[in-house]
C-alpha positions as CSV (number, residue, x, y, z in Angstrom):
1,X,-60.0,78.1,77.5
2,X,-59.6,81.2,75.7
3,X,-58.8,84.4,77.2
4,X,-61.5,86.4,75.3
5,X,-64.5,83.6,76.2
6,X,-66.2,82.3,73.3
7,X,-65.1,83.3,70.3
8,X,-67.9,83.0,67.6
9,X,-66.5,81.1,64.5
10,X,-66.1,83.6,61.3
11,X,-66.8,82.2,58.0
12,X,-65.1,83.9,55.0
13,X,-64.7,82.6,52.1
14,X,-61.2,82.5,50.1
15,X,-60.3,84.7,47.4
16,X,-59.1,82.2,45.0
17,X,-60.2,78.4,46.2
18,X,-57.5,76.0,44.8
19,X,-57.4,72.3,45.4
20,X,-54.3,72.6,47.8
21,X,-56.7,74.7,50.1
22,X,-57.7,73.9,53.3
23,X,-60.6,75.5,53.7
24,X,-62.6,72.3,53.2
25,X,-61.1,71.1,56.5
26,X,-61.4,74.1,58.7
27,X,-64.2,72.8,60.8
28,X,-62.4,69.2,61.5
29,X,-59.0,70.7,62.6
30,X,-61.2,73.1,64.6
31,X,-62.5,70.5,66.1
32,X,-59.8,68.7,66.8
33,X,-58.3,72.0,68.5
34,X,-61.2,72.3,70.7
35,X,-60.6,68.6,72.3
36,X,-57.5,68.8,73.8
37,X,-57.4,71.0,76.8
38,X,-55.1,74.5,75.6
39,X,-54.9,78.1,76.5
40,X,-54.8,80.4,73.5
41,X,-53.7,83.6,73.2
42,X,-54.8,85.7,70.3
43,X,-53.3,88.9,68.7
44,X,-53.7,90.5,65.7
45,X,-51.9,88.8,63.8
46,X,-51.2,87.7,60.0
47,X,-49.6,84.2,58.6
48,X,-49.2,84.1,54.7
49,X,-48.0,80.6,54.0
50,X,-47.5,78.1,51.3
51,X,-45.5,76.2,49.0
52,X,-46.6,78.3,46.2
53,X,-44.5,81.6,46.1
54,X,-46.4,82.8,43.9
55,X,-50.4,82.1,45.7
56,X,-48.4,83.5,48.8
57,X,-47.2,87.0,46.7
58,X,-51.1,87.4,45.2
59,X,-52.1,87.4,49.2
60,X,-49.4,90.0,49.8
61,X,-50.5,92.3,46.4
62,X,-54.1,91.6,47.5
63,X,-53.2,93.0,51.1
64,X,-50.8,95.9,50.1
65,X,-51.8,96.8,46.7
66,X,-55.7,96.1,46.6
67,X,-57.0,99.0,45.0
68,X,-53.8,99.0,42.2
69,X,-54.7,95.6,41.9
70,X,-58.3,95.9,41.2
71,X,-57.9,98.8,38.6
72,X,-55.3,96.7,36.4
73,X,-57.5,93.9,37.2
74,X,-60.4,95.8,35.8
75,X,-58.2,97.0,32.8
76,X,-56.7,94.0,32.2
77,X,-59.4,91.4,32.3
78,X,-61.9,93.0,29.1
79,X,-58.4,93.2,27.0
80,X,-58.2,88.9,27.8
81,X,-61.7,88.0,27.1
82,X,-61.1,90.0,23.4
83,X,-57.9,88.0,22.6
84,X,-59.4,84.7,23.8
85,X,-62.6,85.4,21.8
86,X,-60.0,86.7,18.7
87,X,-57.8,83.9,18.8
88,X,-60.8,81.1,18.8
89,X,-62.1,83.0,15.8
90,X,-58.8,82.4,14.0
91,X,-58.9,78.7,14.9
92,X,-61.6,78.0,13.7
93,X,-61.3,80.0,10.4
């Protein structure tokens, strides 16, 4: 039972998929969830959480930061892609 009715499922898609993620088994612990008899309360709410400090920081730049984050990320990116493409020239000469 919810106190908001049926909620319809949401699907988003994570911002960097990792093989620690568990988005692969959202739907079975959903699942599981829905077959034991509970009453859920939901508020707004946010839960960053994980082993990796530094996955849980990105989240927390990503939430606070995001437009910062995607101008240095726009900056920053090109200048990566030259010195990767630069330092496979050298190896190869």
């Amino acid at each position: 039972m919810n106190l908001f009715g049926k909620v319809a499922p949401v699907k988003a898609e994570p911002v960097a998929p990792y093989l620690g993620g568990k988005s692969q088994l959202a739907g079975r612990i959903v699942s599981q969830i829905n077959q034991v008899s509970h009453l859920s309360f939901v508020a707004k709410c946010e839960v960053i959480n994980d082993i990796n400090s530094e996955l849980v920081t990105f989240f927390r730049v990503l939430r606070s930061h995001e437009p910062e984050f995607c101008a240095a990320w726009n900056i920053c990116l090109p200048l990566v892609r030259s010195l990767k493409h630069y330092t496979m020239q050298i190896s190869t000469t």
